[in-house]
C-alpha positions as CSV (number, residue, x, y, z in Angstrom):
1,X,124.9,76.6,60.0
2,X,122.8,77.8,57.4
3,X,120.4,76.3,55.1
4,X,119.9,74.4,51.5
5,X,117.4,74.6,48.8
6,X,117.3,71.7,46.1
7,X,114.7,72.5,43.4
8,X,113.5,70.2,40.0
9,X,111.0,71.3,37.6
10,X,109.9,69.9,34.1
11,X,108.5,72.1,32.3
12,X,106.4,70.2,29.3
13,X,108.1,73.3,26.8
14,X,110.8,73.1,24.5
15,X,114.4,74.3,25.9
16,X,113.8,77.5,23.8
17,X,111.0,78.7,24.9
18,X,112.0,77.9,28.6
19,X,115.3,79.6,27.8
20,X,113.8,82.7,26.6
21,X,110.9,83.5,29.3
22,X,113.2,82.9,31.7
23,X,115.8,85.5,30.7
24,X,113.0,87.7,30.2
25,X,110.9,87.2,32.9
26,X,112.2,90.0,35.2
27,X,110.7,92.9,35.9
28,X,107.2,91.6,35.9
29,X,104.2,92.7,37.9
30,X,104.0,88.8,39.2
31,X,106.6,89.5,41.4
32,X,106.8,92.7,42.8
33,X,110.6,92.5,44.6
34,X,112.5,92.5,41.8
35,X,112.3,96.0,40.2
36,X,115.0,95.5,37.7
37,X,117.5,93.4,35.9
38,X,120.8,94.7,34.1
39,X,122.5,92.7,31.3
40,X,126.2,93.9,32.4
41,X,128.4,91.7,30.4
42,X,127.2,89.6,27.4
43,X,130.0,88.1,24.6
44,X,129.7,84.9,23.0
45,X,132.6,82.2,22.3
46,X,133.2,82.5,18.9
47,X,134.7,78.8,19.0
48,X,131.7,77.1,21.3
49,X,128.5,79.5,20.2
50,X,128.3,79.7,23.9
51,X,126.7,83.1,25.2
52,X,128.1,84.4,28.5
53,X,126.1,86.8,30.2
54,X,126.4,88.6,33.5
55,X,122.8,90.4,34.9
56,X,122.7,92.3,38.3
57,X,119.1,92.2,39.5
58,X,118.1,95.0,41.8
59,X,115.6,94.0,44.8
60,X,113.5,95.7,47.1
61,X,114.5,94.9,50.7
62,X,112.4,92.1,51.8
63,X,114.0,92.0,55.6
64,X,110.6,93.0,58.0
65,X,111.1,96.3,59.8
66,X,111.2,94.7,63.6
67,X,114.2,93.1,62.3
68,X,116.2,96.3,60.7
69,X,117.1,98.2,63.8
70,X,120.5,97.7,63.1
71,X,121.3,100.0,60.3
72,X,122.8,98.0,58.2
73,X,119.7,96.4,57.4
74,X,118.2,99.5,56.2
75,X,119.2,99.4,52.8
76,X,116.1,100.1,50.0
77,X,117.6,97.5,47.8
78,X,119.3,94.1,47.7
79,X,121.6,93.1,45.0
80,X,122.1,90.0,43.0
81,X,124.6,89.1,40.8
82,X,123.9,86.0,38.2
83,X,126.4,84.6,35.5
84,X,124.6,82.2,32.8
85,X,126.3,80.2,30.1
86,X,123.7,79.6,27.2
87,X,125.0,76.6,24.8
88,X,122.0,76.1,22.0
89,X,123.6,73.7,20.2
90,X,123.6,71.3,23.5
91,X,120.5,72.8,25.0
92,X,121.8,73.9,28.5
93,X,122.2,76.8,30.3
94,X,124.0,77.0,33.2
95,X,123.6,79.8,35.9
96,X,125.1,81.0,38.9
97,X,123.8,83.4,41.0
98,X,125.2,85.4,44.4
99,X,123.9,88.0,46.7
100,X,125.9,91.4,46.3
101,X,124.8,92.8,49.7
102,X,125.3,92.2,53.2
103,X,128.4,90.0,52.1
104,X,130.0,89.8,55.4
105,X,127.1,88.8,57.2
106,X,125.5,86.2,55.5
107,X,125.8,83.9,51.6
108,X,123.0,83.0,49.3
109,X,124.6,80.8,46.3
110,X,122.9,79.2,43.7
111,X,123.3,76.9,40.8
112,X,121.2,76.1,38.6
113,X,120.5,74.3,35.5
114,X,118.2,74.6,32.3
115,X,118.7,71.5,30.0
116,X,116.7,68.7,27.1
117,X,114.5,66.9,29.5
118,X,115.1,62.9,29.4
119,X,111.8,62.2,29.3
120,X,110.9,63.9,26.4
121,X,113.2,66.1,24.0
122,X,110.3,68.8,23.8
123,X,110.3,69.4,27.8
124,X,112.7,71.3,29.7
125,X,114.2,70.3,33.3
126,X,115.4,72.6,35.9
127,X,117.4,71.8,38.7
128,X,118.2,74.6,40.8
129,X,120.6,74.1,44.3
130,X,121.6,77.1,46.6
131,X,122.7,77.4,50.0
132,X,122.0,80.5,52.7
133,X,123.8,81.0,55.7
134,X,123.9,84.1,58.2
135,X,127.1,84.4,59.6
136,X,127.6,87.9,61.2
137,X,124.7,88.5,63.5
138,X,125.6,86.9,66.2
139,X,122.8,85.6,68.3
140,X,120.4,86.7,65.5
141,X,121.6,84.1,62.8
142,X,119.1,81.7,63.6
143,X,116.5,84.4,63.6
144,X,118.0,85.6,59.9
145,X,118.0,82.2,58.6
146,X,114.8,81.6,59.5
147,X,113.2,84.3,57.5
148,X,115.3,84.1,54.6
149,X,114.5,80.4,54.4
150,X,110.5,80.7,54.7
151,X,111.2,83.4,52.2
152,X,113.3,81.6,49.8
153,X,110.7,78.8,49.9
154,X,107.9,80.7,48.9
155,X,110.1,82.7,46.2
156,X,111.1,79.6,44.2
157,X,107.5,78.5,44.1
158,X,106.6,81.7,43.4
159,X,109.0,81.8,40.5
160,X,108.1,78.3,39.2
161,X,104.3,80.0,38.7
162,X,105.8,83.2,37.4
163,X,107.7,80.7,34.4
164,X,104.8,78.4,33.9
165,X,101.9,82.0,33.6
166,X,104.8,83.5,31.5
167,X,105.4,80.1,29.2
168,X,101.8,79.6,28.6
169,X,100.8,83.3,28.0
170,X,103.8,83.0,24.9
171,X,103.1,79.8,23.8
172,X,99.5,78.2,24.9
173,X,99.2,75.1,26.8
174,X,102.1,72.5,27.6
175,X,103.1,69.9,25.2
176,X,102.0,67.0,26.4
């Protein structure tokens, strides 16, 4: 079963800026979940200019008690794992991100996108899909989904503010 989450954002800043905040915008104290981010594996393409990176965020367990009677849920953090490919000559940066834990029991995938805006060179779009499913508890899938996708909801809007406080505290109000 499972669920999917198809996100677009403009944001009226140039694909620098965006670029930047957003690889910097973990840990903040706007989002209180995500304690840490780890830069793994960075090297760039000497041919392309592009920059790989590889970050492994570290997360506080978001799962509610009621629902971590089974010890397996009882783990202090959650793992994420996100690969990026930053071209600045083209202005993209791809991304895509996985969950580290609790791999046999469910998949949270994303892709994502930061590239020039059509509309106007000096804005940034983000397109962002991902996909959740639960598929090792049983009778308690549905239960599982349905929490992680109110929760996943509320993250990306969550994150959207986190980007947009973050790009004007840097760099003042939107272009326009």
């Amino acid at each position: 079963m499972g669920f999917t989450v198809d996100v677009r954002k403009v944001y009226r800043y140039p694909f620098e800026h965006v670029v930047s905040s957003f690889l910097s915008k973990y840990p903040t104290p706007l989002e209180k979940h995500i304690t840490a981010v780890k830069t793994v594996e960075e090297k760039t393409d000497m041919t392309t200019g592009v920059v790989y990176r590889r970050r492994i965020a570290t997360c506080s367990n978001v799962i509610p008690e009621f629902l971590r009677k089974n010890n397996i849920l009882k783990v202090p953090h959650i793992y994420l794992e996100e690969e990026s490919w930053l071209n600045l000559q083209d202005r993209i940066m791809t991304l895509k991100s996985h969950c580290l834990t609790w791999t046999q029991y469910a998949s949270l995938k994303e892709e994502s996108v930061f590239k020039e805006s059509s509309e106007n060179p000096d804005w940034t779009e983000f397109v962002q899909q991902g996909t959740v499913a639960v598929t090792g508890a049983g009778l308690l899938n549905y239960v599982f989904e349905a929490f992680a996708q109110a929760f996943v909801h509320q993250g990306v809007k969550k994150s959207i503010r986190i980007m947009e406080t973050l790009l004007q505290e840097r760099y003042g109000c939107p272009i326009s």
